[in-house]
N, C-alpha and C positions, 0 to 999 in steps of 0.2 A: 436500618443501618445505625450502628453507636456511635462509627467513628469513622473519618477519610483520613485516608496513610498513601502517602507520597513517598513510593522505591525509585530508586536511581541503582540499578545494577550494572555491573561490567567483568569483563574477565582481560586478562593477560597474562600471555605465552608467551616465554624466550625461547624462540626454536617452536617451527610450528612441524611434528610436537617437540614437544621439550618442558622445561621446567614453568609453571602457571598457576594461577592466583584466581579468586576473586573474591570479588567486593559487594555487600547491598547496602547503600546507605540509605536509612529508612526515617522518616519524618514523621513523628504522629504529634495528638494536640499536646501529650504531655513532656515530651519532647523527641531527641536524635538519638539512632541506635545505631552502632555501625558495627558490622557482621565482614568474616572475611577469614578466607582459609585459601589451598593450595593443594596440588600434586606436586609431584618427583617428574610424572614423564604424563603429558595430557596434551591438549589439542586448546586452540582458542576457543572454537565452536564448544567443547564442553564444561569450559570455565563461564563461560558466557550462559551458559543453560545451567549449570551447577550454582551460579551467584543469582537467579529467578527465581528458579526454588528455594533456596533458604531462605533467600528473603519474604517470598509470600510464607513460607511454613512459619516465620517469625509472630508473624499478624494474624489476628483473632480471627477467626471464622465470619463471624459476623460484620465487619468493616470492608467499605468499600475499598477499594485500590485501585490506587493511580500510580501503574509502573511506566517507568524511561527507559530505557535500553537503545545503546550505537549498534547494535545487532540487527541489520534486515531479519537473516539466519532465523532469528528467536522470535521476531515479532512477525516474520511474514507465516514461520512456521506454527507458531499457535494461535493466531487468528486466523489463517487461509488455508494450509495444505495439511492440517493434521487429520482433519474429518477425510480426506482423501487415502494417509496414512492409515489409518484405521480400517478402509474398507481393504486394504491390500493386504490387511495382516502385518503390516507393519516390514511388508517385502523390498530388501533393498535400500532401505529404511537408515541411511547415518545414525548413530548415535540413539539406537530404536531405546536403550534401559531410563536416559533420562529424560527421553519426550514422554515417554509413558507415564515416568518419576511426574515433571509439568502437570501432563495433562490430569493425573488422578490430584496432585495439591490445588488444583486449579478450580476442581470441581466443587459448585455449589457455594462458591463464591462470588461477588460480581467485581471483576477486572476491567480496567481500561488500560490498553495496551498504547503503548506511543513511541516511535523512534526521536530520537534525537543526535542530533550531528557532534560525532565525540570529538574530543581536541579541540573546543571550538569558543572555551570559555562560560559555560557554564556551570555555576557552582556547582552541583548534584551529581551531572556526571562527573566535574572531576575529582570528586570528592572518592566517588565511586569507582574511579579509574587509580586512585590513590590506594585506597583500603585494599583495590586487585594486585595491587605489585606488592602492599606489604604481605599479603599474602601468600605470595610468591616469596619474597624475603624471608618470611618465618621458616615457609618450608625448606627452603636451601640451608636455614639453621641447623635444622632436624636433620638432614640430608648428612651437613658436616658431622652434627653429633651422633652420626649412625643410627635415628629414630628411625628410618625407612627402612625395611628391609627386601632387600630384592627380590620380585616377583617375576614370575616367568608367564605370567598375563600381561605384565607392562611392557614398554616397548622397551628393547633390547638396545644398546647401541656397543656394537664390538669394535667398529673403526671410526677415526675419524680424519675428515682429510679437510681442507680449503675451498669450499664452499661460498663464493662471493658472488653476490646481486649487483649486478651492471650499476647498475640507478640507485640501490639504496649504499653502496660502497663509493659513491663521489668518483664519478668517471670522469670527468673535469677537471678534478684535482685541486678545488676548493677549499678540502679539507686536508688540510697536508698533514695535522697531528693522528687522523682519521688515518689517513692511506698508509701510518707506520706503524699500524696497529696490526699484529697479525692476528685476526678472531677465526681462529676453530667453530666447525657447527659439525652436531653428530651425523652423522649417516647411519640409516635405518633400516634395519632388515625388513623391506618388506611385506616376507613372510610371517612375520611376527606381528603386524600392525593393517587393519584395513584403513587408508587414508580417509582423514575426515572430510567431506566432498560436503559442499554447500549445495544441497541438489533439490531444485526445484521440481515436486511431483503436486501435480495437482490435475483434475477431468480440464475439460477444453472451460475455459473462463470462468471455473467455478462457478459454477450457476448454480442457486439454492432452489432446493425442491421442497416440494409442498411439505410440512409435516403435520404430523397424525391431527395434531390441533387445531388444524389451519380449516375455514370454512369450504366448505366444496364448491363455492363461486369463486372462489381466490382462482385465476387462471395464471397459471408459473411457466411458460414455454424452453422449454430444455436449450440448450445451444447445439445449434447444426453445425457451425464453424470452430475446429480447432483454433483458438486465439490467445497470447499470451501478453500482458502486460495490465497496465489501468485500466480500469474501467470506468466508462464513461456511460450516463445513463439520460438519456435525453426522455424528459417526461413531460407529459401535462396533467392538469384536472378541472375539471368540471364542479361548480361549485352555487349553492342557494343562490348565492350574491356575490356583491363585491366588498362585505365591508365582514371580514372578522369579530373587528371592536365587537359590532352588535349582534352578534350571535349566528352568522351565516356560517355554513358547514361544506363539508367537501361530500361530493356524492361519485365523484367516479376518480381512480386515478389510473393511468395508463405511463410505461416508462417501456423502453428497450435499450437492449445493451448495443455497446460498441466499443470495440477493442483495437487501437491501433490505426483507425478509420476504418473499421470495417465491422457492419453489422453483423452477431453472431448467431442471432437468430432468436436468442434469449428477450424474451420482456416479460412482464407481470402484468395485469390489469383485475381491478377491480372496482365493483360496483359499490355504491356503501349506502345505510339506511341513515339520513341526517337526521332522526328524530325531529324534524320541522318540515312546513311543507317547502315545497322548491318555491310556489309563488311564481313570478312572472319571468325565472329564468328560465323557462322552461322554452321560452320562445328562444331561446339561443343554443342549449343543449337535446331539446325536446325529449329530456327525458322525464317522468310523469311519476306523479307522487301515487300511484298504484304501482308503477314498477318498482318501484323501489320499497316500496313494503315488507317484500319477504326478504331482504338483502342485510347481507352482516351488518351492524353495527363497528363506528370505528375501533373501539377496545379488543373487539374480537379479532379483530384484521392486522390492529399492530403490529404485533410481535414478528410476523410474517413479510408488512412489508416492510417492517424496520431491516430486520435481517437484512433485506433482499436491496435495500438502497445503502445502508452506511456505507460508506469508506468509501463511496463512489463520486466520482465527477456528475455533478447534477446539470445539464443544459436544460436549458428551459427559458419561451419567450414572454418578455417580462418574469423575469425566477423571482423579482421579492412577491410579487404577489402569491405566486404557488408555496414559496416557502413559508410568509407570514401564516399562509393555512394550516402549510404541514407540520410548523413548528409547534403552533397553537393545538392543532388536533393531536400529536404524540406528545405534546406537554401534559393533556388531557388523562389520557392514558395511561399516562405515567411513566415516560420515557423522556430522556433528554430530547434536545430540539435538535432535528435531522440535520439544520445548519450546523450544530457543533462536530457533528462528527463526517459531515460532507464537504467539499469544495460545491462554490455554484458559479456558474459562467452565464450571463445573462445576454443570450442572442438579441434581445431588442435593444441593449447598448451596442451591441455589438456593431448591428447594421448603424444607427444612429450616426457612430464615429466613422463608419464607413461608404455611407449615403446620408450626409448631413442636409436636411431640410428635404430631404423626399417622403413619401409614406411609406413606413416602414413595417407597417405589419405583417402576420405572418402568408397572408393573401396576395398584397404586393410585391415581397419578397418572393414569392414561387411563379409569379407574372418577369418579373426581372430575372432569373434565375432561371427561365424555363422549365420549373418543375413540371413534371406531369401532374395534369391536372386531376383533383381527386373530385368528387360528389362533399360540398360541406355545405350541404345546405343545413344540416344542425352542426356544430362543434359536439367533437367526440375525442376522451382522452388518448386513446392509443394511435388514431389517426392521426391526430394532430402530431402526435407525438414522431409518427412516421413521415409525414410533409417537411416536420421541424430538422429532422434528421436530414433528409434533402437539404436541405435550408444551408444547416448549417456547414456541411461538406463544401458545396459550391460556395458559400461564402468566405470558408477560409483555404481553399485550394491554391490561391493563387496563383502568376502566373511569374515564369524564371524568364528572364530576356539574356541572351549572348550575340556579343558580337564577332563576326565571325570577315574575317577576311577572304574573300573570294578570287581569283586571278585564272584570267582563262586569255590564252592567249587565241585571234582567229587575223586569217588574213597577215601574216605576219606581226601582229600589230600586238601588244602586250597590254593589258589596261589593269589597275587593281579597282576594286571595287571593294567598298564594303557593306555588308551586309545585316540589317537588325531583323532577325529572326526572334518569334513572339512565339515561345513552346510552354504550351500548357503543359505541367508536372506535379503530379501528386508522389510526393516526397515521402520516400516510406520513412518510418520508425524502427529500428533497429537497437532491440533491445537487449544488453549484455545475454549470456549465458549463464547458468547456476555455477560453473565452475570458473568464470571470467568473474563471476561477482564476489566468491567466495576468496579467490587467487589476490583480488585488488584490495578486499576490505583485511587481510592476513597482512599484505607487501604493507598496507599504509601503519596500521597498528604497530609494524615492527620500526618503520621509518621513527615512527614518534616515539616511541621508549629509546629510540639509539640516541636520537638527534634533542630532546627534550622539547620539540616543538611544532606546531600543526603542521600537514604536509600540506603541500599546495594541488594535491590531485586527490586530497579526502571529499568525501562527497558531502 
């Protein structure tokens, strides 16, 4: 790589659709480039995909990037649902010319993709949120000066009537110079326009499958359970030793998914050859430096089980020791350390703060907990990893208490009583819709170009 270039891209629509801009403010070592243009009649979602691409097409092939974008839309859609996209043909597909447009300037470059929370004071985006309105300002120039000329592909707008939003029009009456303003918004035929729809398509939990390169011990188990949201990835491994520093290696990693609290059926495991022998752990894992012989090497395995853990929630008991491994063996390799691009939650703090001065390990913990009990007479990565998964459910289940007033009258006689009722509740996770998320990130973007200031319901 030559060089690292830091995009901060954005887009903005007055009128979703309606008149839109955007902006990529780009960073490199020799200095700032700011890039920015507009339509007459577009959508947010394809100012927001339109300021991605220019901006990477700006930057040399060869240079790494590190983009920012306030777009779930763009970043969940080019790291998670496009490989989904693609297998469909591209069916049903919002906005199929510029994901296509993405994903081919995308290609064979190395990307790091990152949301960031817009309106929120940081320089880059709103640098980038800036260069999208003047964008939008140029073009309503062109607009005046008759540079546009009306296309019967754009959207049409023949009428226009009084179109006000409850919430972002000051129902309250806060704004009295506001409420005297009478703002016109187009109405749209439309027959003339497919609404731009923020629409989540992706298989049940995105689960990554084996590919052609991948060693034929790599074990990838598909997901059985339709699941939608984070992912959360409770792992363990199996390792020479305990001590990194001096050279001890990882020889087994096992992980399964879970979505929502609910296991999807998804995990990965593999076995790996540490090029050293195991030595005396073998009395804790009993795994034997003949098996492991024929087994992949880590470099061969990375890229495999990189894919299949980033951007994942990591549990894991005691996680810095599994991490200090995994970070170390894909730094090896030649990939960033799995910490940078994972969250990790470390279940043996966990219980700690929540059974202070007991034994906390993960044998105790499923003695207290009543897990069903497994055969560990050696430690095993995906086992463990499925015990931990127990572990960790019952440990943060919690329990909801209500009090409840009770009154039963017998014998004439009237008495109240009250009641403390101890109800176990696993509390689902209810997670917005593609078109509730797409609906809220549109309402806030317009609240702050009206109002010039953060809403109090951006995310």
């Amino acid at each position: 790589m030559s060089q690292t270039i830091t995009l901060y891209v954005d887009g903005a629509c007055r009128g979703n659709p309606g008149l839109g801009g955007w902006g990529a403010y780009i960073q490199m070592p020799e200095g700032e480039h700011k890039l920015y243009g507009g339509e007459p009649e577009t959508t947010n979602n394809r100012m927001e995909l339109t300021a991605a691409i220019e901006g990477i097409m700006f930057c040399p092939m060869d240079a790494k990037l590190i983009i920012w974008t306030d777009s779930n839309y763009v970043k969940r859609g080019i790291t998670e649902w496009i490989d989904g996209w693609k297998k469909k043909n591209w069916k049903d597909v919002k906005n199929p010319d510029l994901w296509q447009k993405l994903d081919a300037v995308c290609e064979n470059r190395e990307i790091e993709w990152n949301w960031i929370k817009g309106h929120a004071g940081h320089a880059g985006n709103e640098m980038a949120d800036q260069l999208a309105n003047l964008g939008a300002d140029q073009t309503l120039e062109k607009i005046k000066n008759a540079e546009f000329e009306p296309s019967n592909t754009q959207i049409k707008s023949d009428k226009k009537k009084d179109e006000k939003d409850w919430l972002l029009d000051d129902p309250f009456g806060f704004d009295m110079t506001d409420n005297m303003q009478n703002e016109d918004t187009e109405q749209f035929d439309e027959t003339d326009i497919q609404q731009d729809n923020f629409e989540i398509e992706k298989s049940p939990s995105d689960t990554v499958s084996m590919s052609e390169n991948s060693h034929p011990q790599i074990v990838i188990t598909p997901a059985t359970i339709e699941a939608f949201g984070p992912r959360q990835l409770i792992l363990d491994t199996e390792t020479t030793g305990f001590y990194y520093q001096d050279g001890d290696r990882i020889i087994e990693v096992g992980a399964i998914e879970m979505i929502n609290r609910k296991l999807t059926g998804s995990s990965i495991h593999i076995y790996i050859n540490p090029e050293k022998e195991v030595g005396d752990s073998e009395n804790v894992h009993g795994i034997s430096d003949e098996f492991l012989k024929d087994k992949p090497k880590y470099e061969e395995i990375a890229a495999v089980l990189f894919d299949y853990l980033k951007g994942a929630e990591i549990i894991a008991h005691n996680a810095t020791f599994d991490m200090n491994f995994l970070d170390m063996e894909f730094k090896r390799a030649g990939f960033p350390a799995l910490s940078e691009v994972c969250e990790v939650t470390d279940t043996l703090a966990l219980a700690k703060s929540k059974h202070p001065g007991q034994k906390n390990s993960l044998d105790a913990l499923s003695k207290r907990y009543e897990i069903v009990q497994r055969d560990r007479t050696f430690h095993g990565a995906l086992l463990d990893a499925e015990i931990l998964s127990d572990v960790y459910l019952a440990m943060t289940g919690g329990q909801v208490s209500f009090d409840m007033d009770s009154f039963s009258q017998q014998d004439g006689e009237s008495a109240g009583q009250t009641i403390r009722q101890e109800i176990q509740i696993d509390l689902p996770v209810i997670f917005p819709s593609a078109e509730e998320l797409e609906a809220h990130e549109n309402w806030v973007k317009q609240y702050q170009e009206k109002h010039g200031e953060p809403c109090l319901f951006a995310k």
